[in-house]
C-alpha angles and dihedrals in degrees: 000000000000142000133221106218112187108143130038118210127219127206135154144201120229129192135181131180108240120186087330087309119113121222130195127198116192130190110193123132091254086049120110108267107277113170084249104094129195121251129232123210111206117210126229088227136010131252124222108213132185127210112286100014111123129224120205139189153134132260122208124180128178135165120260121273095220093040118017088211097060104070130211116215129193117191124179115198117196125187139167111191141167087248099029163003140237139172113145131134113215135187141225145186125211109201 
């Protein structure tokens, strides 16, 4: 048995404290509809991966130097498997 990896997806969880309440937020694909939306990264290529290899790798997001709400990401994705090899840093833009 073997996977085709080829997107990683990005999600978060956000609390508050609200009139000694907490609140979560959260933004998974199996959350309730809130108007934040996850985000896919799309890979160049695409890794075949067999059950219990392990990819690893690194996300970095920043804003936007021209506009400080559009925000740049850098992710490196590094994996040594039995069919197959991968070690690339890509990057994205969220407008």
């Amino acid at each position: 048995m073997m996977e085709l990896i080829f997107f990683c997806s990005k999600w978060r969880e956000t609390s508050t404290l609200r009139e000694m309440k907490e609140e979560i937020w959260k933004k998974a694909p199996d959350a309730r509809y809130t108007h934040w939306k996850q985000t896919v990264f799309y890979f160049d290529d695409y890794l075949t991966v067999k059950p219990g290899e392990e990819i690893t790798g690194e996300l970095q997001m920043k804003p936007n130097e021209k506009n400080n709400r559009d925000l740049d990401f850098k992710i490196h994705l590094k994996f040594d498997g039995e069919l197959g090899q991968y070690d690339k840093t890509q990057t994205y833009k969220m407008r």
